[in-house]
N, C-alpha and C positions, 0 to 999 in steps of 0.2 A: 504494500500500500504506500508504502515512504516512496520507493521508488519510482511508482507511478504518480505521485505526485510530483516528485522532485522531477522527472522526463517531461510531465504535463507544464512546468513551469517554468521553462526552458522558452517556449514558445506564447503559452498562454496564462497570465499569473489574474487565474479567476478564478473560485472555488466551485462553480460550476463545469469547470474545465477538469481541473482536481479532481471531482466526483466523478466525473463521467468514467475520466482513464482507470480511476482504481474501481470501478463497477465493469469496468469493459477488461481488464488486466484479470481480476478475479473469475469474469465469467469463461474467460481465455483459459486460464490455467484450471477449473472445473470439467471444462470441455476436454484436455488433452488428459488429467485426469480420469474422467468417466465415460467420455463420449457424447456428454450429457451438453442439450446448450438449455442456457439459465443467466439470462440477462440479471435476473434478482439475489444470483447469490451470495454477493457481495452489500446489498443493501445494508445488512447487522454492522458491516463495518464503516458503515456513517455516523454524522454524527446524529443523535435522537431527532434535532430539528432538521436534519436534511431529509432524512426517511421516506415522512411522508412526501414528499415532495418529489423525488425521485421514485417512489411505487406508482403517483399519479402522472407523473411522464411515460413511465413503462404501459401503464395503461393505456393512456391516450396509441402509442404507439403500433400499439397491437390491436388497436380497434380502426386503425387508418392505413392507408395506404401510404407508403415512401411518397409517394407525389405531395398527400399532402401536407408535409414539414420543409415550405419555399425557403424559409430562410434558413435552410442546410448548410450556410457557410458556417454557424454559428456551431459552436461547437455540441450545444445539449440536440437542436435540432437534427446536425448533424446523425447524432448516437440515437436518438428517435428512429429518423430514415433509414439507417441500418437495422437496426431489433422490427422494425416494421418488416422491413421486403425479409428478414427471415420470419418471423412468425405469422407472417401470413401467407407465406409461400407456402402453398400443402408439403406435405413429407411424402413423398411416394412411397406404398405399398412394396413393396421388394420382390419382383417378380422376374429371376434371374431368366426364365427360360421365354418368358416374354421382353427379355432385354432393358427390364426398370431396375433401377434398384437405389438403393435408400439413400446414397450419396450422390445422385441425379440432384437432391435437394440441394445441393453445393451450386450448383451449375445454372438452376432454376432462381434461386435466389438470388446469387447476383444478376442474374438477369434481368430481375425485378429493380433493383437495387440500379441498375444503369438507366433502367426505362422511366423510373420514379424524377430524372431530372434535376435540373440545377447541378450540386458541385460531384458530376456523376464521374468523376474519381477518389475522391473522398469518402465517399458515402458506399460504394463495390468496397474499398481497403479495409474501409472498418468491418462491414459486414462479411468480409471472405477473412480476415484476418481470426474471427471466430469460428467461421463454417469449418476455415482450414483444419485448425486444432481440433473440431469433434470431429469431421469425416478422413483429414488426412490429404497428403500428394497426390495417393489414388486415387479420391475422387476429382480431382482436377483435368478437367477432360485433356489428351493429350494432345490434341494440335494447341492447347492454351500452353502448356506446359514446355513442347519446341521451341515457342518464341519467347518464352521469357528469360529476363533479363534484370541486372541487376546493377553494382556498381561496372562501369566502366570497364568493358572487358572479361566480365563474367556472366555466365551462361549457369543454366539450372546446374547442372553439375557441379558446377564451381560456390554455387551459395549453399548447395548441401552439403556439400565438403566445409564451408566453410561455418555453418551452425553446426554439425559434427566437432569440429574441432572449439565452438564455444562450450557447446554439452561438455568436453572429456575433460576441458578445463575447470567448469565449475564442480566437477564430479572429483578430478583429481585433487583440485586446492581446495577441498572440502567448505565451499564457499556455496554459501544459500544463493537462490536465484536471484534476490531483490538485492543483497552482497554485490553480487557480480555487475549487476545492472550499473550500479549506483561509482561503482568502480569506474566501468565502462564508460558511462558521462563523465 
């Protein structure tokens, strides 16, 4: 949570900003965790008067559409737009031999997530940044997966190789993740 704030701060020194990233940091690391996505897991670690206040944005977001949070530059609209195009993007039925299957939701959602408009790269990053972590690389369909790209000269290979060698690090210098992070900046 420190660290997500302290990254959030970097850029944005709102405490709205602050809340979102350690609500969306939490809900990241429950997902890679369980598989589980849960925009709300992180809520207990607010403070009392923020609470309600971010259960009634999750609300609101999950009864709207991405489209409608216009002022998605802003960062809570933003984390709305995103938690929207996934929780209302249905979860397919997993029907291997009819060629569906339950990490198509990956793929479905940011789709939702680009079509919903305004900062529609913004708003796909946040939202796949979570899908990634419960579904994984596999579900990232693979002609997406050929072209991407990262710093300057690296290629999918090269960034998996290169979060590989973050993992061995924080695993060898027996450094927590929010440790390491917090290092890192």
């Amino acid at each position: 949570m420190q660290a997500a704030r302290a990254v959030s701060e970097l850029t944005h020194y709102d405490p709205d900003a602050g809340d979102a990233c350690v609500l969306w940091c939490l809900a990241i690391r429950h997902a890679v965790l369980t598989g589980v996505l849960d925009g709300r897991i992180g809520l207990q670690h607010l403070g009392a008067d923020r609470r309600e206040l971010w259960a009634r944005r999750l609300d609101a977001a999950e009864k709207s559409q991405p489209s409608d949070f216009r002022n998605n530059g802003w960062v809570v609209e933003a984390l709305q737009a995103a938690w929207s195009a996934i929780t209302t993007t249905p979860v397919p039925q997993g029907d291997p031999a009819e060629g569906v299957l339950r990490v198509d939701h990956l793929r479905q959602a940011l789709d939702a997530a680009v079509r919903g408009g305004g900062d529609t790269d913004t708003i796909p990053a946040i939202a796949g940044g979570l899908l990634g972590a419960a579904y994984w690389a596999s579900a990232v369909p693979a002609d997406w997966r050929r072209i991407l790209h990262g710093w300057p000269g690296m290629r999918t290979r090269d960034l998996m190789e290169l979060a590989a060698a973050i993992i061995r690090r924080i695993t060898s210098d027996g450094l927590t993740s929010a440790t390491a992070v917090t290092n890192w900046v």
